[in-house]
LUMVEXDREN-353788 format. One record per residue (C-alpha): x, y, z; residue in three letters. Coordinates in steps of 0.02 Angstrom, whole numbers, plus 32768, in hexadecimal, padded with zeros to 4 digits. Layout:
XYZAla
...
% end
This chain:
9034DFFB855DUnk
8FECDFEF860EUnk
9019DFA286B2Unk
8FC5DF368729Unk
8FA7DF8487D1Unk
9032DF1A882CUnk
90CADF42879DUnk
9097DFED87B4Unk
90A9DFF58862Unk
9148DF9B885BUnk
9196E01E87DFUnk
9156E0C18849Unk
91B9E05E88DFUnk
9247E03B8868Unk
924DE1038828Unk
9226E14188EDUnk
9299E0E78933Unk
933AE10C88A4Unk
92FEE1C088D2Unk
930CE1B68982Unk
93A3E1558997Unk
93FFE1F58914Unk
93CBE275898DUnk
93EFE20F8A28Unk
9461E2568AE7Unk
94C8E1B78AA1Unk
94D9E12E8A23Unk
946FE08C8A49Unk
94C5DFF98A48Unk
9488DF3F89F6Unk
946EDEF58AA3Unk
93F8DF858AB5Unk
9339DFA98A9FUnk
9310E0178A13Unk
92E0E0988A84Unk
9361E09F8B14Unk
9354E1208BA6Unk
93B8E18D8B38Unk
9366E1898A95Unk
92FCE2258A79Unk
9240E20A8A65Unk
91FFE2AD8A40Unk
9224E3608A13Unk
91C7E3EB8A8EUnk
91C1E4A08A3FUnk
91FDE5258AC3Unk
91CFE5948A30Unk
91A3E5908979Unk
9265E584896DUnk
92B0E52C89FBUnk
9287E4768A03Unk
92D1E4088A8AUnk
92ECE35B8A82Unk
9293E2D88B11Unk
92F2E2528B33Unk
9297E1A38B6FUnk
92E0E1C88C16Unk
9293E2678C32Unk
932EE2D08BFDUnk
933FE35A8B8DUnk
93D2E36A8B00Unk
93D1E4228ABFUnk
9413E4498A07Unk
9396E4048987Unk
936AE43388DEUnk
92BCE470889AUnk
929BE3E7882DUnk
92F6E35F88A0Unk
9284E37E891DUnk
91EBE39588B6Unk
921CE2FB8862Unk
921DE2988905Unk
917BE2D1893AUnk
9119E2B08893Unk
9177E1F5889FUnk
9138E1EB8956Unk
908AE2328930Unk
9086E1AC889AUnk
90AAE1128900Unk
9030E13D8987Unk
8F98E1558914Unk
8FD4E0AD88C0Unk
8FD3E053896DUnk
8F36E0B0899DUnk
8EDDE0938912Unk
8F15DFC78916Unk
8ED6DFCC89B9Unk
8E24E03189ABUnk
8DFADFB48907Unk
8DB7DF08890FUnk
8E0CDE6988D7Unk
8DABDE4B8844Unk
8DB5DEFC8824Unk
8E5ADF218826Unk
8E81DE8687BEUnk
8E18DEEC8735Unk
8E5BDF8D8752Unk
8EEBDFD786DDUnk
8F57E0718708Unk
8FADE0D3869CUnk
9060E0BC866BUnk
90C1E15F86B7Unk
911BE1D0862DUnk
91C9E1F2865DUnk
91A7E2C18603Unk
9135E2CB8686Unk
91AEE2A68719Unk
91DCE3538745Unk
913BE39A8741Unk
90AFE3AA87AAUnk
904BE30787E5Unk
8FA5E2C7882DUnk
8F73E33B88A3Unk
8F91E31E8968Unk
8FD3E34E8A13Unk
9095E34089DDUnk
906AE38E8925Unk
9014E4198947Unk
90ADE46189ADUnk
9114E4418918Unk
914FE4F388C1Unk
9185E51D881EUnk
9227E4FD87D9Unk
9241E5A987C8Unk
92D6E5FF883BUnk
92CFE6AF8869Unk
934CE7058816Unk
9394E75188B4Unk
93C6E6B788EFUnk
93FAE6298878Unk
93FDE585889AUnk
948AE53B8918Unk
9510E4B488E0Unk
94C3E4028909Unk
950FE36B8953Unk
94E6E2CA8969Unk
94FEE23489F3Unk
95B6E2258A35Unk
9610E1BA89A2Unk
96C8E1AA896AUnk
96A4E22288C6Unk
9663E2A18948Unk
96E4E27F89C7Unk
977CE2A38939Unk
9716E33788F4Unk
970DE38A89A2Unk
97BDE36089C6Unk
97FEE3CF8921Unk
9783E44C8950Unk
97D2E45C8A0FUnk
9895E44B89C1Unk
985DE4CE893BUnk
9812E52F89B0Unk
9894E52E8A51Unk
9911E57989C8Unk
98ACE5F1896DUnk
984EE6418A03Unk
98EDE6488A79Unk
9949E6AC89E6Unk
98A3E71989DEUnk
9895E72D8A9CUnk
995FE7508A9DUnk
993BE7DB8A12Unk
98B1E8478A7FUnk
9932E8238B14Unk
99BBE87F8AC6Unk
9948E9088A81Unk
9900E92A8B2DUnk
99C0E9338B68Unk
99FCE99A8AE2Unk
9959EA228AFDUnk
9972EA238BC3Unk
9A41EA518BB9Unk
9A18EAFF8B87Unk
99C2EAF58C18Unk
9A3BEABC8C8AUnk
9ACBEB2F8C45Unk
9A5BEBC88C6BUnk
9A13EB7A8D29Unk
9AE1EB548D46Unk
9B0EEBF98D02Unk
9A83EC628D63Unk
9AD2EC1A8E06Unk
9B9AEC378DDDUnk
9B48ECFF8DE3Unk
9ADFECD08E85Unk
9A37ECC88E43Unk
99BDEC5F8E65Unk
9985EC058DB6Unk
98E5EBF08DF9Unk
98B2EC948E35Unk
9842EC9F8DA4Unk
97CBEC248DBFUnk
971AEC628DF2Unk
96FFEC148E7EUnk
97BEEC0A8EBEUnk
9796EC568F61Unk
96F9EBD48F8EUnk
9780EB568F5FUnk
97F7EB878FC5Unk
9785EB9D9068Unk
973DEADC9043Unk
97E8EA999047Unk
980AEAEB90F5Unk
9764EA979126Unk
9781E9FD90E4Unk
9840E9FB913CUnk
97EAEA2991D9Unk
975DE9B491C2Unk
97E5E92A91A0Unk
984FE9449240Unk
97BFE957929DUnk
9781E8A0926AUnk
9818E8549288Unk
9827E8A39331Unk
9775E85D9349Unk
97B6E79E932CUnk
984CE7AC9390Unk
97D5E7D8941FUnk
975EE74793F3Unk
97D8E6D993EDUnk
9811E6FA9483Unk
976BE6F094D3Unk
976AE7AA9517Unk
96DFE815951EUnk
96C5E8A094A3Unk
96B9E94594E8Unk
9731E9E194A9Unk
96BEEA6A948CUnk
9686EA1A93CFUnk
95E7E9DE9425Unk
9579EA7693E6Unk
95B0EA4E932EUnk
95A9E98A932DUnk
94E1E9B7936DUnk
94D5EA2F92CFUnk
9513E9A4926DUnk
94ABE91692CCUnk
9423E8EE9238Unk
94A5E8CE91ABUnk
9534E8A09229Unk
95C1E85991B6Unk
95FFE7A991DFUnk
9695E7BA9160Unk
971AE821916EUnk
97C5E85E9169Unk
9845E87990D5Unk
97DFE82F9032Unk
9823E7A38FEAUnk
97DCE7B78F3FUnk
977EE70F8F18Unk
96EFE6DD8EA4Unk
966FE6D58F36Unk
95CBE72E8F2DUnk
958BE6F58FEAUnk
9646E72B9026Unk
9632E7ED8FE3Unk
955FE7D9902DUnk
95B1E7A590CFUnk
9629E84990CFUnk
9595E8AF90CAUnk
9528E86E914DUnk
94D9E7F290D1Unk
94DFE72E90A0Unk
94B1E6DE8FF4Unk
9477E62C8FC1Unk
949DE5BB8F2DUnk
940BE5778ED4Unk
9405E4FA8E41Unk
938AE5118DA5Unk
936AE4AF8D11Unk
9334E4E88C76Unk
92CFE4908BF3Unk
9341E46F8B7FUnk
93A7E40D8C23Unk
942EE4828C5CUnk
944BE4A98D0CUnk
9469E56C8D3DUnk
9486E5BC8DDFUnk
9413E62B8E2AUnk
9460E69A8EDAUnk
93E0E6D48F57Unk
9410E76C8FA9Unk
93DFE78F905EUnk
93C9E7C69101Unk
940EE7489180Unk
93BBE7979229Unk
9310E76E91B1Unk
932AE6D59155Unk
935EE62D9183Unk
93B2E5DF90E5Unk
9380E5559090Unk
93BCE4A29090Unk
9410E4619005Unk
939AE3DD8FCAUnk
9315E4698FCDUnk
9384E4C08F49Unk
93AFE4428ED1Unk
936CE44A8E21Unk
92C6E3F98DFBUnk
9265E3F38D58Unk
9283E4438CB1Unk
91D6E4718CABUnk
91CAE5398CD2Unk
9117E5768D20Unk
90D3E4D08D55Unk
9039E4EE8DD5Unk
90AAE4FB8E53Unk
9117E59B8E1AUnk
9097E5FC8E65Unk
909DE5CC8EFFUnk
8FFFE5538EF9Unk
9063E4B28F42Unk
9116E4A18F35Unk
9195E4C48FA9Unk
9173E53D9012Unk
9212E5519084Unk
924CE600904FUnk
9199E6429071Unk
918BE6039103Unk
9242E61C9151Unk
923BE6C79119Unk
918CE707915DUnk
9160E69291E7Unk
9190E7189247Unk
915AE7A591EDUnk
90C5E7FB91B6Unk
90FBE8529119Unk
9167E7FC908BUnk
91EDE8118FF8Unk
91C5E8378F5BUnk
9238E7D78EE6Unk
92B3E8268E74Unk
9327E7B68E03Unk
93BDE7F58DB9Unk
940CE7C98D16Unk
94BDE7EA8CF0Unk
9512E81A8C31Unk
958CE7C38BC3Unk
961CE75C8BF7Unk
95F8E7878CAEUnk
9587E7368D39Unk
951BE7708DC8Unk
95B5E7B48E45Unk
95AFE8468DDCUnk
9525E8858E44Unk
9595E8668EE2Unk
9631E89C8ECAUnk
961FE9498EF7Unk
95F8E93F8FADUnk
955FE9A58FF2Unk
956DE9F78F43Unk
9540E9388EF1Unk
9489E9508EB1Unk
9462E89C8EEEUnk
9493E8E18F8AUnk
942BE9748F89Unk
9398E9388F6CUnk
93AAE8B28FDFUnk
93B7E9139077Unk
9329E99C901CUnk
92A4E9169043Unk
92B1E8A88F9EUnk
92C8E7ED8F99Unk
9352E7EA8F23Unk
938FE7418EADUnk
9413E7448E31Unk
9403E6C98D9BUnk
94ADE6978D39Unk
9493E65A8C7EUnk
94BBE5AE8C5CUnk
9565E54D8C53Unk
95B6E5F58CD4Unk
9644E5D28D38Unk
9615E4FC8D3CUnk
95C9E4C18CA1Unk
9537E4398CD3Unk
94C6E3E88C64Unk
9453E36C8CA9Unk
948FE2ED8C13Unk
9515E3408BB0Unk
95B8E3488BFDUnk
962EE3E78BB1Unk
9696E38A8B24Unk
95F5E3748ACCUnk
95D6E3F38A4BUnk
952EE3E98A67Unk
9545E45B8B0EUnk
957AE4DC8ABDUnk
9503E4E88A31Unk
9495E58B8A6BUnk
948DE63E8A60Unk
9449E6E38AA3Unk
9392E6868A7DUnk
9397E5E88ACFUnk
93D1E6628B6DUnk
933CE6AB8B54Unk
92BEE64A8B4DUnk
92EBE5BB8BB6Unk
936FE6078C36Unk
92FCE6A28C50Unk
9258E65B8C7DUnk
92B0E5C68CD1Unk
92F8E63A8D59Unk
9261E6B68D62Unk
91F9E6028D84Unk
9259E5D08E1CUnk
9262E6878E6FUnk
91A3E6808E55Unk
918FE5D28EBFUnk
920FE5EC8F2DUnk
91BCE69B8F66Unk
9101E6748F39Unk
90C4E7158EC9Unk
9085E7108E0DUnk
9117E7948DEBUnk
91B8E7D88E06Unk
922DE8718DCBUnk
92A2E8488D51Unk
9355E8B18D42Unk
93B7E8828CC7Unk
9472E8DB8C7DUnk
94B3E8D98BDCUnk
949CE8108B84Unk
9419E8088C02Unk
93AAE8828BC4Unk
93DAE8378B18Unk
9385E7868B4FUnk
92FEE7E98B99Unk
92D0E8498AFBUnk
92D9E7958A9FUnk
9269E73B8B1AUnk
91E2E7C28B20Unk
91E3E7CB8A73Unk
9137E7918A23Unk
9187E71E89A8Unk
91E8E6DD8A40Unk
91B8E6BF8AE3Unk
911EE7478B03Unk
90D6E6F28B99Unk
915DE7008C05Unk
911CE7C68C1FUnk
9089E79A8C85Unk
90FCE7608D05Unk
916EE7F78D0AUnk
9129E8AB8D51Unk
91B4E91F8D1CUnk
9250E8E28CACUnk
92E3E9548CDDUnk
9350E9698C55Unk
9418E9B08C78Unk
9485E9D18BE3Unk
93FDE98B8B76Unk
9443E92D8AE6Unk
93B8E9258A67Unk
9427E98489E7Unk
94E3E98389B7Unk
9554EA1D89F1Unk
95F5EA558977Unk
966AE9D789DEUnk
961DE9498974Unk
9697E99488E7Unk
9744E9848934Unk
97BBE91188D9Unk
97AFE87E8941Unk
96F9E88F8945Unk
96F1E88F888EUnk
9782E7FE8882Unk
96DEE78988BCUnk
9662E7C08862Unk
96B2E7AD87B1Unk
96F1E70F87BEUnk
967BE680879AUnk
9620E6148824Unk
969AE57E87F3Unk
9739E5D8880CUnk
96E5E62A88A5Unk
96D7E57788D9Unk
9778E55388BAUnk
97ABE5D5891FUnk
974EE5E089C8Unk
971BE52889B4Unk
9666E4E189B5Unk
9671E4D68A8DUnk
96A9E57A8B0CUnk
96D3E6008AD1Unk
9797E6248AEEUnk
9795E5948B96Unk
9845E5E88BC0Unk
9807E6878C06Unk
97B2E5FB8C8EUnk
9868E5BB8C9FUnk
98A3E66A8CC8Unk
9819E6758D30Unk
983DE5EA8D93Unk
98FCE6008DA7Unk
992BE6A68DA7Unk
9938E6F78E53Unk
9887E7708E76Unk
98FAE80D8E6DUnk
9939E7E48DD7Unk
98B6E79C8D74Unk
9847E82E8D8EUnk
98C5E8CD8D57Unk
98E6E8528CC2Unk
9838E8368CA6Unk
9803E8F38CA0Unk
989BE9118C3BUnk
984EE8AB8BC2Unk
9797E8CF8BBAUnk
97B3E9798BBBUnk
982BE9678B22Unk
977DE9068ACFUnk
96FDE95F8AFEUnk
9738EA1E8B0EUnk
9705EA2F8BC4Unk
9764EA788C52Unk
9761EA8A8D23Unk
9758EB278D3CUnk
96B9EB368D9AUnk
96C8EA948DD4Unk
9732EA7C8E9DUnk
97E7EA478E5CUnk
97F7E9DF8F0DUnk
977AE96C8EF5Unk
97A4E9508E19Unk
97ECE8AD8E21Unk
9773E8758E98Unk
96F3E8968E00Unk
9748E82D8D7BUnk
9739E7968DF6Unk
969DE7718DAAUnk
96CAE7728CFBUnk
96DBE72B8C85Unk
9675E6858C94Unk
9658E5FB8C11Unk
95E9E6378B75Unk
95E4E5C88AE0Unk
9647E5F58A43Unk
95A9E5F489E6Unk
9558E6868A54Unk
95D8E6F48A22Unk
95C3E6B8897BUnk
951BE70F8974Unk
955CE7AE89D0Unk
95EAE7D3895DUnk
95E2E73D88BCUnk
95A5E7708824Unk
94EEE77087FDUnk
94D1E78F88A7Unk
94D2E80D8932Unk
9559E87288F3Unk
9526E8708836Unk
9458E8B0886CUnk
94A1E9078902Unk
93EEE8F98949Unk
93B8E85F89AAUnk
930FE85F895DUnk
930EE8C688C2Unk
936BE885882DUnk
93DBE8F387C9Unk
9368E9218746Unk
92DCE94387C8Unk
9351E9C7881DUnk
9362EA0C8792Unk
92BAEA208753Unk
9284EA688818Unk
931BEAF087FCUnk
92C7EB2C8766Unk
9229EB3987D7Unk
9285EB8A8866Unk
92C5EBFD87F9Unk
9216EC20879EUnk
91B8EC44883DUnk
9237ECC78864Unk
920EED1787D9Unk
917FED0787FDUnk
9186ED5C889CUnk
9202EDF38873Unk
9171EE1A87E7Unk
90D9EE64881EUnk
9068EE5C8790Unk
90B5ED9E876EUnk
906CED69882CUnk
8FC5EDB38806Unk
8FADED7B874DUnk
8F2DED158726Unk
8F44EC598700Unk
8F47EC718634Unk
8FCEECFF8659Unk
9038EC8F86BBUnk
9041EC118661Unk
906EEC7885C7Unk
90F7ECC5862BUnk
913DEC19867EUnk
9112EB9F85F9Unk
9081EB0F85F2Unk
9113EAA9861CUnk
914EEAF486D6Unk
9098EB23870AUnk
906CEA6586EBUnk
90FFEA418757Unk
90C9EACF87E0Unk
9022EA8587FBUnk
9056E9CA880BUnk
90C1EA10887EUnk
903BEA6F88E1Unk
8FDDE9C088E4Unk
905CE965892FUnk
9073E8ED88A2Unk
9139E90D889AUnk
9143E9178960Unk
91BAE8A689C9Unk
913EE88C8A3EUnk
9087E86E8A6BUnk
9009E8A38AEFUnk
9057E8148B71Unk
90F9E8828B81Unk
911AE8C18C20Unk
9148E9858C4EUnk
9203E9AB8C2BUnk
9263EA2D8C8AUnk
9315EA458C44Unk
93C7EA968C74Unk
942FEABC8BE9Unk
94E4EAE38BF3Unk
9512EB958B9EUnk
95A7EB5B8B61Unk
958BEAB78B36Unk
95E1EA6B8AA3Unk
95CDE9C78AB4Unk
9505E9CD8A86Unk
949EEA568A62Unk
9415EA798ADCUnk
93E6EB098A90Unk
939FEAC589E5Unk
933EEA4E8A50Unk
92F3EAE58AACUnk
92C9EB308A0CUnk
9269EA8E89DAUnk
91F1EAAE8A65Unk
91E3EB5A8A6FUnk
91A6EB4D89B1Unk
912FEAD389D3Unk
9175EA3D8985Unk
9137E9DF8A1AUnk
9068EA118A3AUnk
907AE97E8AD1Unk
9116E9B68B2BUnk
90F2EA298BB6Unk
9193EA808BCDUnk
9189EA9C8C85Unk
922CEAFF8CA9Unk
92B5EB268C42Unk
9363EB868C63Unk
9406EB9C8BE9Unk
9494EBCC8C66Unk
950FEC378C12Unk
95C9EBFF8C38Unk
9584EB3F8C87Unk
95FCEAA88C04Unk
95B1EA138C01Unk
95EBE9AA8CA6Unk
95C9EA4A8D05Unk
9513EA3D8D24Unk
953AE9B28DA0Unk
95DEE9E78DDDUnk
9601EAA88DEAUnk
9605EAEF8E80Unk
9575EB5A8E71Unk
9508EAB48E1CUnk
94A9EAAD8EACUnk
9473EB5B8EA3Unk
945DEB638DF5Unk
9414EAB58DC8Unk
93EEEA508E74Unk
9374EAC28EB5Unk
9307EAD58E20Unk
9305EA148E0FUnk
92C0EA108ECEUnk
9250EA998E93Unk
9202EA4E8DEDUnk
91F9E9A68E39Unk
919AE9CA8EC0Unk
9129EA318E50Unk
910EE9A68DCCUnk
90E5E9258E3DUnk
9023E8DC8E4FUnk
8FC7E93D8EC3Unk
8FA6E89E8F13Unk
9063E88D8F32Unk
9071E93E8F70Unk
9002E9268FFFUnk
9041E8899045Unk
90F6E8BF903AUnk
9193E9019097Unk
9188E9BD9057Unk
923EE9D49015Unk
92A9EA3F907FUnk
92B9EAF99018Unk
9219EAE88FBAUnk
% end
C-alpha cells in the first residue's frame, strides 16, 4: 500500500503533533492550536545522553527520555522533508509521485538523515547513570500520583530524618557528660584542641573589634568626629575597611560576611539549558568596582558560549567598571561548592574564607550555586512539578557547570578562568570533563582545582543508614524521599529555627552522618558555617549518590564495579612488577608469561588511553586531599594518575594532608596556609601567558 503525497503529510502532522502534545510544559486544550506556545517542538542533545525538550515558545522542559526525544526529532525531521519535498516538486509532478507508507518497527530507529537527526544518540544509557523517572504534562493522574508520593514521603522521610536526629544526640551525650564533668574538676574541656590558643586570642579580637564598632556608630550617629588614638589602625585597615560590624547576627547572607571583611558581593542570575535559573555571587573589592545594576544581572539565554562569552560584543559593564581606571586586571576564579551546601561556604570563615582570600590576593572571584539552592526557579516549571526535580550529579554537570563558567567568561572578557571546586563539585567537574561527557568545556578552564576530590567512595559509604538506601529498590526509595526535594523539612528548620540554634543542631547532625568533627575548625564562628546548609537537592540526586546501582554500589563516579575491579588486579600486578627486578626488565614474551595474555592486553589499552576518563581537551588538575578523609577517597584517585591511567591529565600539584576531614580544607584554621596559598600559587601558574602579563600579579606570589 502507498500514500499520496498529501495523506502522507497529513499523518506525519497527525504522529508529530500526538508526540509533541505527550511531552508538552502543559496539556493543550481543544480551543487550542496543535502546537501551542507550550507544546515541545524539538529535542536538543546537551550530550549523547541528555536531551532537552524546546518548547514553541522558546522554553526548555528538562527530564526527557532517549527514545522520547529521538522519537520527536525523527517525527519532526519526517514532516519537514514531506513539506519540503511538496514544495520543491511540481504540480504535475507531485500528482505522480508516491511515497512510501512508514513502518511503525521502524519508529524508534534511526531516520532520513538531517540537521535534527544527526544529533540524535543511541538508545543506549551509560550504566553509571540510568535513566531518570519521566513525567508528563500537568494532568489529574499526575497530580494524584504526586500527591501520594509527597504524603508517602512527608511521613517516611520525617521518621528517617527523626532517626539520624536521635543518633547524632545519643553519640554527642558522651560527649557532654565528659565536657560537664571536665569542668565540675576545673578543667577546661577544650584545652585539647590544636589550635585552642589561636581560638582563644580571635575571640578577644573579635570582642574588641565588636565594641569598637559599636563605639564607632554611636559617634556617627551623633555626628562627632572620630579621633581617639585608633586613627593609625583604621589607615592600616583603609583598603579592605569593613562596613559591617558589631556582634554577628548569624544570617544566610554571603554580601553581609564580604561586608565584615572589607568586601561586598553581588547576586547574579544564570540560566541553564535545560531552563533552570541558578545564582551566581561576585565577590569584590568595593574601593575598585562599582556594582552592577540589576537588569545587567538578570538571566539571559540558555545558550552557553554564544560569540559573545568571550567578550566579542555583549555586555561589557563589569569590564569596564572594573578597569576603566586601571591598567592591570582580574583574572577570574569561580568557585563551586559540595553536596547539600551552597557558595557561603567559602565565606563563612572571615579573612580565613577562601573566597575571601583570593579576593583581596588579586583574583576576581565568582561563586556559582547548583540549581534549585535556597529558591527553586525554573523558567517554566514551577516546584510541585516532578519534572523539577528529575536530575542528578550529571545534568549538574553538564549544564550547571558550563552555564556558570559561560557568564564569568562574558562578564570579565577572557577565553578562560580557574575553576575550584570542593567535594560534589569536583564530582560534576570530573563528569563534565569526561570525554563521553562534556570534553569541551576544558578548553575554557586553565587549571581545575580539586578539594576533597570525590571521584571514588571512602569506607563511610558503608554505615547502616548509608546502606539502608542503597538496598532498597528505586520504587520504595521513591516512596520514601518522594520524586521532588529531598527531605523539604530540613528547609523548614532552616527557615524557623533561631541561627544559634539551627546551626549546633545542624553540626550535631552532619557530624553524626558523615564522621567529621571541629576540631581544627574556630568553634566561635561553627554555627555561622551551617547557615549555608543544607539547600534544596532533588531526591533523585541522592538517589544516585547512595541508591542502588549507583554511586554507592560502583563507589567510583566513572568506573563501574567490575572495571574497579579489573584496574585493582592491575594495580596490584604493576607492583609486582615493581618490587621484582628481573619482572621490570623482562622482555615482552616473559611478561606476559608471568602476568597473563589477559592483564598485559589490559596494561597496554591502558597505556593507549583507550580505558581513560578523559581526552587530550582536559585541562591540568591540581588537587588537595584530606588525610583523613572518610567520606571519599582521594587517595585511590591519586593512584589513578600516578599510574598513568590518565596519558592527558597533567597533574599539576598534588598534596594529601595528614589529619585534614573532609569540610576542613575550607574551614580549619590553618586552610589558608595549607590549601589557600597553593590555590593562589597554581592558579597563577596555570594561567595563559597571555593572561599573566596583562594581570594584577596576586599578592604572595
Amino acid at each position: 500500500m502507498s500514500l499520496s503525497t498529501g495523506d502522507r503529510k497529513a499523518r506525519a502532522a497527525i504522529e508529530y503533533a500526538h508526540q509533541a502534545e505527550r511531552l508538552s510544559f502543559k496539556p493543550r486544550h481543544k480551543s487550542q492550536s496543535p502546537l501551542g506556545r507550550d507544546t515541545a517542538v524539538q529535542a536538543n542533545f546537551i550530550t549523547p545522553q541528555d536531551p532537552v525538550l524546546v518548547t514553541a515558545s522558546g522554553g526548555r522542559l528538562p527530564a526527557v527520555s532517549l527514545v522520547e526525544a529521538e522519537k520527536l526529532n525523527i517525527l519532526k525531521n519526517r514532516l519537514e522533508e514531506v513539506e519540503s519535498f511538496q514544495n520543491s516538486t511540481s504540480e504535475t509532478e507531485r500528482e505522480r509521485s508516491v511515497i512510501p507508507a512508514h513502518d511503525e518497527k521502524d519508529e524508534g530507529q534511526h531516520g532520513p538523515s538531517g540537521t535534527l537527526q544527526d544529533s540524535s544518540p543511541s538508545t543506549r544509557t551509560h550504566p553509571l547513570f540510568p535513566p531518570l523517572p519521566l513525567y508528563g504534562p500537568p494532568g489529574l493522574f499526575l497530580h494524584i500520583q504526586c500527591m501520594i508520593f509527597r504524603i508517602s514521603s512527608f511521613f517516611l522521610s520525617l521518621a528517617f530524618l527523626g532517626v539520624i536526629v536521635l543518633g547524632a544526640i545519643f553519640t554527642s551525650a558522651p560527649l557532654i557528660i565528659k565536657d560537664i564533668s571536665l569542668r565540675l574538676i576545673w578543667k577546661d574541656p577544650n584545652a585539647w584542641r590544636p589550635f585552642y590558643q589561636e581560638e582563644l586570642r580571635r575571640r578577644r579580637e573579635r570582642r574588641e573589634a565588636a565594641k569598637a564598632w559599636d563605639r564607632r556608630l554611636r559617634r556617627k550617629s551623633s555626628r562627632e568626629r572620630f579621633s581617639d588614638g585608633n586613627e593609625e589602625e583604621l589607615d592600616q585597615k583603609a583598603e579592605f575597611e569593613p562596613t559591617e560590624g558589631g556582634t554577628d547576627p548569624i544570617v544566610c547572607d554571603i554580601a553581609y560576611y564580604a561586608r565584615r571583611v572589607g568586601l561586598d558581593a553581588e547576586e547574579y542570575k544564570v540560566q541553564t539549558e535545560d531552563g533552570f535559573i541558578i545564582v551566581l555571587w561576585h565577590v569584590f573589592n568595593p574601593m575598585e568596582h562599582t556594582p552592577a545594576p540589576s537588569n545587567h544581572r538578570g538571566h539571559r539565554g540558555p545558550e552557553p558560549f554564544t560569540e559573545d562569552s568571550n567578550g566579542a560584543s555583549g555586555s561589557q559593564f563589569q569590564y569596564e567598571s572594573m578597569h576603566q581606571t586601571k591598567s592591570k586586571r582580574k583574572y577570574p576564579v569561580l568557585l563551586m561548592h559540595g553536596l547539600l551546601q551552597s557558595a557561603g561556604a567559602y565565606c563563612a570563615t572571615d579573612d580565613d574564607s577562601l573566597a575571601f582570600f583570593l579576593c583581596k590576593s588579586g583574583y576576581d572571584v565568582w561563586l556559582g550555586n547548583n540549581r534549585c539552592g535556597f529558591v527553586p526557579e525554573h523558567t517554566l516549571l514551577k516546584y510541585s512539578d516532578p519534572r523539577m526535580w528529575a536530575w542528578n550529579i550529571r545534568q549538574m554537570g553538564v549544564m550547571d557547570l558550563p552555564a556558570l563558567i559561560s557568564r564569568v567568561l562574558l562578564e570579565t572578557g577572557f577565553e578562560k578562568l580557574g575553576l575550584v571546586c570542593h567535594s560534589q563539585a569536583t564530582a560534576e567537574a570530573f563528569v563534565a570533563l569526561a570525554k563521553e561527557q562534556r570534553p569541551d568545556l576544558g578548553p575554557r578552564i586553565s587549571v581545575f582545582c580539586a578539594l576533597a576530590p570525590a571521584a571514588y567512595a571512602g569506607p563511610l559509604i558503608g554505615k547502616a543508614y548509608f546502606k539502608f538506601m542503597r538496598v532498597i529498590s528505586p520504587a520504595v526509595f521513591r516512596m520514601t524521599f518522594g520524586i521532588h526535594a529531598f527531605i523539604p523539612f530540613m528547609m523548614t528548620m532552616h527557615t524557623y529555627l533561631p541561627g544559634r540554634i539551627y546551626g549546633a543542631l545542624g553540626y550535631r547532625v552532619f557530624s553524626f552522618l558523615f564522621n567529621w568533627s571541629d576540631a581544627r575548625w574556630e568553634r566561635d564562628l561553627r554555627d555561622r558555617l551551617f547557615q549555608f546548609a543544607p539547600v534544596y537537592v532533588s531526591a533523585e540526586s541522592m538517589r544516585w549518590w547512595l541508591g542502588t546501582d549507583c554511586f554507592a554500589h560502583h563507589k567510583c563516579i566513572l568506573a563501574t564495579r567490575e572495571e574497579k575491579k579489573l584496574e585493582d588486579r592491575e594495580y596490584e600486578a604493576e607492583d609486582e612488577e615493581d618490587d621484582d627486578e628481573d619482572v621490570r626488565h623482562a622482555s615482552t614474551d616473559q611478561l606476559t608469561h608471568h602476568l597473563g595474555c589477559e592483564k598485559l592486553g589490559v596494561a597496554s589499552s591502558r597505556k593507549s588511553g583507550v580505558k581513560a576518563w578523559y581526552d587530550e581537551r582536559v585541562p591540568p588538575f591540581a588537587l588537595w586531599v584530606a588525610g583523613s578523609d572518610d567520606l571519599v577517597d582521594g587517595r585511590r584517585l591519586l593512584r589513578r594518575f600516578e599510574h598513568g591511567r590518565e596519558p592527558h591529565v597533567n597533574v599539576v600539584h598534588s598534596r594529601v594532608i595528614e589529619g585534614y576531614e573532609h569540610l576542613d580544607v575550607l574551614w580549619a584554621m590553618d586552610s589558608v596556609e595549607k590549601v589557600g596559598k597553593e590555590v593562589r600559587d597554581v592558579i597563577w601558574k596555570t594561567m595563559p601567558e597571555k593572561d599573566r602579563g596583562r594581570c594584577v600579579i596576586p599578592r604572595g606570589v
